[in-house]
C-alpha positions as CSV (number, residue, x, y, z in Angstrom):
1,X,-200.3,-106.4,50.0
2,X,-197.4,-108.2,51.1
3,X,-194.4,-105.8,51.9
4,X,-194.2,-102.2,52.2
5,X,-191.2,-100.0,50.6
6,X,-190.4,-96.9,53.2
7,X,-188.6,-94.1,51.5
8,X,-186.9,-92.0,54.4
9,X,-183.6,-90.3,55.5
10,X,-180.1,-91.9,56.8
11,X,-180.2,-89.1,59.2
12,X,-182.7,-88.4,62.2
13,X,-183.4,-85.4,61.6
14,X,-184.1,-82.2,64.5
15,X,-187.4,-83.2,65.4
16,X,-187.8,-86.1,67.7
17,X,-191.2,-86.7,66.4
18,X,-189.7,-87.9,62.7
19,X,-187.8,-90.9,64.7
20,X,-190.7,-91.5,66.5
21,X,-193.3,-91.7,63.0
22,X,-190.2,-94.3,62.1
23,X,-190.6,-96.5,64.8
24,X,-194.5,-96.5,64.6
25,X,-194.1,-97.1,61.1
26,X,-192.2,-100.3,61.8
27,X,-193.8,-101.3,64.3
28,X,-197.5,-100.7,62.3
29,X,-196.0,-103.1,59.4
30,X,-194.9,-106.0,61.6
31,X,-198.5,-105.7,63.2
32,X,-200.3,-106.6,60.2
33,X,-197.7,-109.3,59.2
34,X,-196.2,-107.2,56.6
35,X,-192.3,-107.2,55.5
36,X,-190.7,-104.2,55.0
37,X,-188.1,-103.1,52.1
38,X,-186.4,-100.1,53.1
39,X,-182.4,-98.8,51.7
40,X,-180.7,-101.3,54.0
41,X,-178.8,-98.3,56.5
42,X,-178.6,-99.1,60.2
43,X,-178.4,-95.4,61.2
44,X,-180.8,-92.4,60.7
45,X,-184.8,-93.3,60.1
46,X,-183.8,-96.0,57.8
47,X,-182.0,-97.6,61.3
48,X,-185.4,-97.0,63.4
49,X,-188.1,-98.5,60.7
50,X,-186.2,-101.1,60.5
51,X,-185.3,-102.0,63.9
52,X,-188.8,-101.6,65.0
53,X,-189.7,-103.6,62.0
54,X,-187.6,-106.5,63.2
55,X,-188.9,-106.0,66.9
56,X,-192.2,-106.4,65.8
57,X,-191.2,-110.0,63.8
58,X,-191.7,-108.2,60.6
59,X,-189.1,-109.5,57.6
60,X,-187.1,-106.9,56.9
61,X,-185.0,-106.6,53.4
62,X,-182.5,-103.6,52.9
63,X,-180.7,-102.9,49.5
64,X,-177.9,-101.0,49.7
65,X,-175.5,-99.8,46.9
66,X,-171.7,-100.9,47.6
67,X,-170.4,-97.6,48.0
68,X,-172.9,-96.5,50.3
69,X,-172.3,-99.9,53.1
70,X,-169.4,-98.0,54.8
71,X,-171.3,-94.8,54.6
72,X,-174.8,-95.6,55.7
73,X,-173.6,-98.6,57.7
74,X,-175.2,-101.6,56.1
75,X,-178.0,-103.1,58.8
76,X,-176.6,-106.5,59.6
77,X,-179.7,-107.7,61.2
78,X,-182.3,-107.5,58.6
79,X,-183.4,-110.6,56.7
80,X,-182.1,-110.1,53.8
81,X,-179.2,-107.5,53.0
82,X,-178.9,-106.9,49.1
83,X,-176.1,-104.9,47.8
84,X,-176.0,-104.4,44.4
85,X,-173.9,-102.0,42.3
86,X,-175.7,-98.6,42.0
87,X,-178.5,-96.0,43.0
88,X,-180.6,-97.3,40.0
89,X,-180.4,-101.0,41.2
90,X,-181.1,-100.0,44.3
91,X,-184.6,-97.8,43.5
92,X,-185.5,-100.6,40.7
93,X,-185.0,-103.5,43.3
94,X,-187.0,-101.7,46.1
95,X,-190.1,-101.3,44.2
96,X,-189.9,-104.9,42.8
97,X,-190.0,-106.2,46.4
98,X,-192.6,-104.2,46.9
99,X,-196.8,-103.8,47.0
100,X,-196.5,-99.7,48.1
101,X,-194.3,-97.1,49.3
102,X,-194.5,-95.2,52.3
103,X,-192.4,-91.8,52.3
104,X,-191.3,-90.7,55.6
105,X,-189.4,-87.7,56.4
106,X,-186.3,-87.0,54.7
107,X,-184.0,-85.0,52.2
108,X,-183.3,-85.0,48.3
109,X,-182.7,-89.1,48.0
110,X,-186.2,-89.7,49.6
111,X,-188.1,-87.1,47.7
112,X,-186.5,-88.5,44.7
113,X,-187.0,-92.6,45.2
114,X,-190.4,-91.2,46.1
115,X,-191.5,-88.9,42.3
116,X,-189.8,-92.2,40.5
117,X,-192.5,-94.3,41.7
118,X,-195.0,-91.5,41.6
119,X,-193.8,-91.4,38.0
120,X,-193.8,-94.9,37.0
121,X,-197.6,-94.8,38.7
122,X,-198.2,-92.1,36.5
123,X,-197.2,-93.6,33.1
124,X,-198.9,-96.9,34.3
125,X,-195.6,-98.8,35.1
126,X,-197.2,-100.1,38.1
127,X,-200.3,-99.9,40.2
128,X,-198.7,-99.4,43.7
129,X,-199.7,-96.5,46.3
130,X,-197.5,-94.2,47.5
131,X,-198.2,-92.3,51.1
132,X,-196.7,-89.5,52.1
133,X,-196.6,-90.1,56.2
134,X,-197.0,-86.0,56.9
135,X,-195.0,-85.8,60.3
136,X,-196.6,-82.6,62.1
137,X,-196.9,-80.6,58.7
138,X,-193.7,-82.3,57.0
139,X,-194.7,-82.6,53.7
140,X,-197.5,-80.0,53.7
141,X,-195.1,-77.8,51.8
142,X,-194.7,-79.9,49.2
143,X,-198.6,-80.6,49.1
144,X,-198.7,-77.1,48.2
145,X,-196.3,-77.5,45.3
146,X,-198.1,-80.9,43.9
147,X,-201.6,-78.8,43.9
148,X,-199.7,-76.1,41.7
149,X,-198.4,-78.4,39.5
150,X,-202.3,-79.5,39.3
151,X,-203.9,-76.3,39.3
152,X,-200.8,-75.0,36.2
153,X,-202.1,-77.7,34.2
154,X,-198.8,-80.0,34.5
155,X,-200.2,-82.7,36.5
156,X,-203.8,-83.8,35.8
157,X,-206.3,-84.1,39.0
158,X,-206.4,-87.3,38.7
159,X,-202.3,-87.7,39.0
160,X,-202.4,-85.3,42.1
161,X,-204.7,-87.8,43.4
162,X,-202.1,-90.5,43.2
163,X,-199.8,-88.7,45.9
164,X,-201.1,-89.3,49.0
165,X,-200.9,-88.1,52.2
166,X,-201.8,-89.8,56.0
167,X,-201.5,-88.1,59.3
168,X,-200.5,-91.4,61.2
169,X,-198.6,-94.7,59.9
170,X,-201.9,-96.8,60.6
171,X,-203.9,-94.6,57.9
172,X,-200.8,-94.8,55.5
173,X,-201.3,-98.5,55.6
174,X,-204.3,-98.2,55.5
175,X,-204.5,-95.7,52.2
176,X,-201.7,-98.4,50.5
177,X,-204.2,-101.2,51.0
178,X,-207.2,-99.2,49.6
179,X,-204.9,-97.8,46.6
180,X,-206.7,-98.1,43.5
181,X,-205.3,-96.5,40.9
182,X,-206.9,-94.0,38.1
183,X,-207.6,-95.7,34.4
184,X,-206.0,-93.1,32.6
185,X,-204.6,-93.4,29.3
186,X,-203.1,-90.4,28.5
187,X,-200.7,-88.5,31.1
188,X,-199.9,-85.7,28.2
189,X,-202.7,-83.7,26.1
190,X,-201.5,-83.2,22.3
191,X,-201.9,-79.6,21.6
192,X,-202.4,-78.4,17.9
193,X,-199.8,-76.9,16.1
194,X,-200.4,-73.9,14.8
């Protein structure tokens, strides 16, 4: 593993301890000697990861979509700053700079960069981890949803499995380097027509 993706909010958020899971975060990645990808804003988490990031000596690359530069304020200061045309760019760009994702706190464009790669994992597109980095009980809301989806029969076990979660950004690096991912050759079960 050579860089790690981190999916997370252009905002804050209320709870101080989401900006301070960021900086950990970044600073966690430049301690192994990691680079980190991340959606190229200088403000919100996106702004801390990658500022501690960059403290730490990690290489940083952001990719940012043109009309979101003004809005999120494209970091100036990372290594490399992509900007390419659109949303789709941007997710398909992130994960090819990428060895795993890391999902931080954040609203409906993290949780949907992070079920695209969950997805892709799923249909065997790639073999990359993702981590859920579960800020004091963040995402344990939407752990409850994912074992539904499991327990409705709409995910299989072994796809639940690929979600991961860590209490601390050391075990989500941890977990990504450990990924392995199931050998499963069918995500859908043919039923018989009656």
């Amino acid at each position: 593993m050579k860089r790690v993706c981190v999916f997370c909010g252009a905002n804050p958020g209320n709870n101080p301890a989401h900006a301070e899971a960021a900086r950990a975060l970044g600073l966690a990645i430049a301690d192994r000697g990691l680079g980190l990808v991340y959606g190229g804003g200088k403000v919100g988490l996106m702004g801390i990861v990658a500022d501690a990031a960059l403290e730490g000596g990690a290489e940083v690359d952001g990719v940012i979509p043109e009309h979101l530069m003004q809005r999120e304020l494209g970091h100036g200061s990372v290594t490399r700053l992509h900007v390419v045309a659109s949303m789709h760019e941007r997710k398909a760009m992130m994960a090819a700079l990428s060895d795993g994702f890391v999902v931080l706190p954040g609203g409906f464009g993290t949780l949907e960069e992070a079920f695209e790669v969950l997805t892709w994992s799923q249909l065997g597109l790639h073999r990359k981890g993702t981590v859920f980095l579960d800020v004091q009980g963040y995402w344990s809301r939407l752990n409850g949803m994912l074992d539904a989806m499991a327990d409705e029969g709409f995910v299989k076990p072994e796809h639940r499995a690929i979600a991961l979660t860590a209490a601390e950004p050391v075990e989500a690096l941890d977990l990504l380097a450990a990924f392995r991912p199931p050998e499963v050759t069918r995500w859908i079960e043919r039923v018989a027509q009656a």
